[in-house]
ZAMARGU-4260 file (C-alpha; in steps of 0.2 Angstrom, whole numbers, plus 5000, padded with zeros to 4 digits):
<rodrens>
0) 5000/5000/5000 | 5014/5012/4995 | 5004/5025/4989 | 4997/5029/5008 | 5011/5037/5020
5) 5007/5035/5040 | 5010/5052/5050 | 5011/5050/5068 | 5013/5069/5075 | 5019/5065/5091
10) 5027/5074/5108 | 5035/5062/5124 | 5024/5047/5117 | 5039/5032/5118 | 5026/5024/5127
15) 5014/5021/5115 | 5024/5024/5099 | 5033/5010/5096 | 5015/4998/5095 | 5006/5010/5085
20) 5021/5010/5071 | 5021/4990/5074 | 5003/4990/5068 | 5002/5003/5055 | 5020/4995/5046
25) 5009/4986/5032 | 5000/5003/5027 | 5013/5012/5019 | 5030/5025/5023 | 5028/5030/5041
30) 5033/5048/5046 | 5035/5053/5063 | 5033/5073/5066 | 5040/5076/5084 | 5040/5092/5096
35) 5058/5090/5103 | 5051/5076/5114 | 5060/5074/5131 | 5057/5055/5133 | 5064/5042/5121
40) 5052/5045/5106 | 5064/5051/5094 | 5074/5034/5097 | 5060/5022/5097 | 5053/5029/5081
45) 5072/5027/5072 | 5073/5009/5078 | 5055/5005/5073 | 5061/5012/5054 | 5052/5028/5054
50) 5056/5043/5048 | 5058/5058/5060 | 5054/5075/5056 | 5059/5091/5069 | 5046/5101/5074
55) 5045/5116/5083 | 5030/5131/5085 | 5032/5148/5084 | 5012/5151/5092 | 5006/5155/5075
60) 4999/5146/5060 | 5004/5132/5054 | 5003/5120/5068 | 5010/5101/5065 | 4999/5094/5057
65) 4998/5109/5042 | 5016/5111/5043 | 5018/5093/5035 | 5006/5094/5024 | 5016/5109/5018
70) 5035/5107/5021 | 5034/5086/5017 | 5037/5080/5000 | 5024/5067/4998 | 5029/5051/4987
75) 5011/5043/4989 | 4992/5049/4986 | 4984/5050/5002 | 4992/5055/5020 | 4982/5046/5036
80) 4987/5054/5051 | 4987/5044/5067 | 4989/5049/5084 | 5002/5038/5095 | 4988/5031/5106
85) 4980/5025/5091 | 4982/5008/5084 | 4974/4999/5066 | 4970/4984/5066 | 4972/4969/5051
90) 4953/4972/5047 | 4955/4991/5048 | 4969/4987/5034 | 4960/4976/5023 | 4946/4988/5020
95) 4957/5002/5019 | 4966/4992/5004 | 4950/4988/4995 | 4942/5006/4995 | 4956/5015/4990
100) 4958/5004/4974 | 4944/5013/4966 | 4936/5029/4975 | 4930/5043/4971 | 4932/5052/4988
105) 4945/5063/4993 | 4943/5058/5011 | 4937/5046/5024 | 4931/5048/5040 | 4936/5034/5051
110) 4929/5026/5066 | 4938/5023/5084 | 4934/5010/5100 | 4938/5019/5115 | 4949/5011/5129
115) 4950/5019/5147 | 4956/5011/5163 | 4961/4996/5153 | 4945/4992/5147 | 4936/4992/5129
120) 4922/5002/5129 | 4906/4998/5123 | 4896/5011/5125 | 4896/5032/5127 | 4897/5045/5113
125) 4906/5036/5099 | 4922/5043/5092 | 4927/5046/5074 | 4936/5058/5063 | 4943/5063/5045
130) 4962/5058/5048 | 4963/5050/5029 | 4964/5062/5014 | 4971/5065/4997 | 4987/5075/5000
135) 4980/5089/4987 | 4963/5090/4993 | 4963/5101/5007 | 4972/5105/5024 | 4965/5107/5043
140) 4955/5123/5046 | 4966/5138/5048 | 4966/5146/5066 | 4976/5162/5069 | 4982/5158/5086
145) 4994/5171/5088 | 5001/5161/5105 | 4985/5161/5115 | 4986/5144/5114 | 5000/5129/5122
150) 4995/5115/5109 | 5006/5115/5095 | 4996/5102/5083 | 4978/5102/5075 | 4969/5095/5091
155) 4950/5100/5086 | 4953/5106/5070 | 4948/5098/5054 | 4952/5096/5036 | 4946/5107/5023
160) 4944/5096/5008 | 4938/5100/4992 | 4928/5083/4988 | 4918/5072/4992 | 4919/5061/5008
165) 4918/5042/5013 | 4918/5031/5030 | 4930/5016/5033 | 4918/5006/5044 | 4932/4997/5051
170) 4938/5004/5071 | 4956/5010/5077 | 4960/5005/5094 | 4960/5022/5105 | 4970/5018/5119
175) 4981/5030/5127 | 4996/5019/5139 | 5002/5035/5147 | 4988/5031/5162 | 4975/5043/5170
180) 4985/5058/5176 | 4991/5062/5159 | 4972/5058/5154 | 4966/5072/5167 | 4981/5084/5162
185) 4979/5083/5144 | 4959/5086/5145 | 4963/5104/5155 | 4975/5110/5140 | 4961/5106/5129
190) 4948/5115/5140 | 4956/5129/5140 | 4960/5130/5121 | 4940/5127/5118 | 4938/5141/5129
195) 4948/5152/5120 | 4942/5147/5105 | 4924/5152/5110 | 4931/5169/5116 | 4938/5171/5097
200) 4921/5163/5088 | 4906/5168/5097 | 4900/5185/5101 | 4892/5195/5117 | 4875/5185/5118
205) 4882/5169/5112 | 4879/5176/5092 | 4892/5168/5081 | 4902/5181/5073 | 4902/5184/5055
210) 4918/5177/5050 | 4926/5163/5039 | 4930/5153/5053 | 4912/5153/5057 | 4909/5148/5041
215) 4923/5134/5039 | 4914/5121/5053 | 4906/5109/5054 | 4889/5107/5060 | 4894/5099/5075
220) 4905/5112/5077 | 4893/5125/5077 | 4881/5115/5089 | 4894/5114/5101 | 4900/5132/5099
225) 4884/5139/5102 | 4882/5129/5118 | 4896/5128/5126 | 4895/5141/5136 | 4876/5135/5144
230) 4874/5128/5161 | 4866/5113/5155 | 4877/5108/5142 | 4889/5099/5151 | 4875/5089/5162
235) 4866/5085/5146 | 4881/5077/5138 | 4880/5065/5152 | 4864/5059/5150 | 4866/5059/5132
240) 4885/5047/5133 | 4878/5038/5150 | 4860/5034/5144 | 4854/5037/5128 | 4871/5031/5121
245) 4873/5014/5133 | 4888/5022/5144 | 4882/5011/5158 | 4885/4994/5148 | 4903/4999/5152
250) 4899/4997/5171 | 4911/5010/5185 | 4923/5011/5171 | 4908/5019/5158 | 4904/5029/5174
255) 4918/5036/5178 | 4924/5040/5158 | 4905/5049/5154 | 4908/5061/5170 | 4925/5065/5168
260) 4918/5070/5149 | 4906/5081/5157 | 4918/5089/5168 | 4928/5092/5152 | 4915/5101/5145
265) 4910/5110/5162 | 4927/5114/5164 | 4925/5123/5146 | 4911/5133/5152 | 4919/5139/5169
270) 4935/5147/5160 | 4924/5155/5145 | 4914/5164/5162 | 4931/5167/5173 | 4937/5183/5169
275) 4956/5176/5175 | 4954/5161/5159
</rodrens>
């Protein structure tokens, strides 16, 4: 499948690195875009036969993920950018061989099975997104952070494609090794950028602003931008993952990941209100 390169953008992930290149070796070049990492990943991605690419962020535009697609001299068709924590599987590969051979989309959505405290979930809010594109198709949605923000790769962004757009049915494994605390930890960074955000996107009276960023979401972007910043957003996100989408099936473990979800999003909602955010 040499006309698909793997890009794994990663920062301190020798943890989970060296699995998800193991699993992804049969799809094509794998490309490893690191952030100066402190831990080992730089020498577990060279001894798993990857190629590593330096990355460092000024603040601005573009972040990682852009910045490859722009500085990386593609020798295949299509990019399919994995996280560390995030592991294909040999029927994951199989359809991704036998859609590619004859489509006429530019990009894929894909489909993810959550993992948390060592167990496969079976139910809560399901998790899927465009990671697999055509490398001349588009790029993630361009954000002008001018250094309000920490996170130096696409985290909530998506791609921009100019095309249409399939689904490979098949799941990735979601399952982050680096334990609970770095769980909690990365969920406040993203708090805080979502808050920010909203700051940038929304007006006084929660009125979206009239702006091509605006314009660029989705329409679940929208939905959540527009609510974010309600009292019973966060709440009704748990009944919705706990309830209505069969959290409880997952027992404690189901329990435990649909709260701290909603605290995610409550946390959201209490830095867009706090003047010191």
């Amino acid at each position: 499948m040499s006309h698909i390169t793997v890009v794994i953008p990663v920062k301190n992930e020798a943890k989970n690195l060296s699995a998800c290149i193991a699993a992804a070796r049969d799809i094509g070049p794998i490309v490893v875009v690191d952030s100066m990492s402190s831990d080992d990943t730089r020498g577990v991605a060279l001894a798993a036969g990857a190629e590593v690419l330096d990355f460092s962020w000024d603040g601005q535009f573009p972040k990682k993920r852009n910045w490859t697609l722009r500085n990386y001299s593609f020798t295949t068709e299509w990019v399919l950018f994995l996280d560390a924590d995030e592991f294909v599987s040999a029927d994951f590969i199989k359809e991704l061989k036998s859609t590619l051979l004859n489509t006429e989309h530019v990009g894929f959505w894909l489909n993810f099975e959550n993992h948390f405290m060592g167990k496969k979930l079976r139910g809560g809010d399901p998790f899927r997104k465009l990671a697999l594109f055509r490398v001349d198709a588009g790029e993630y949605e361009r954000i002008d952070e001018d250094n309000w923000s920490h996170l130096d790769m696409e985290v909530h962004e998506h791609p921009v494609l100019e095309g249409s757009i399939g689904e490979i049915r098949a799941s990735i494994e979601h399952n982050d090794f680096r334990g609970l605390k770095h769980y909690i930890a990365k969920h406040n960074e993203y708090s805080s950028w979502e808050a920010a955000r909203y700051k940038r996107l929304v007006g006084r009276d929660d009125c979206p602003k009239s702006s091509g960023e605006w314009a660029a979401l989705t329409e679940r972007q929208k939905k959540k931008y527009k609510n974010l910043s309600k009292w019973w957003f966060a709440p009704a996100y748990f009944i919705v993952s706990y309830f209505c989408k069969k959290g409880f099936l997952d027992g404690s473990v189901g329990l435990h990941f649909s709260l701290l979800k909603a605290v995610y999003f409550y946390q959201i909602r209490l830095k867009i209100i706090a003047a010191d955010a």
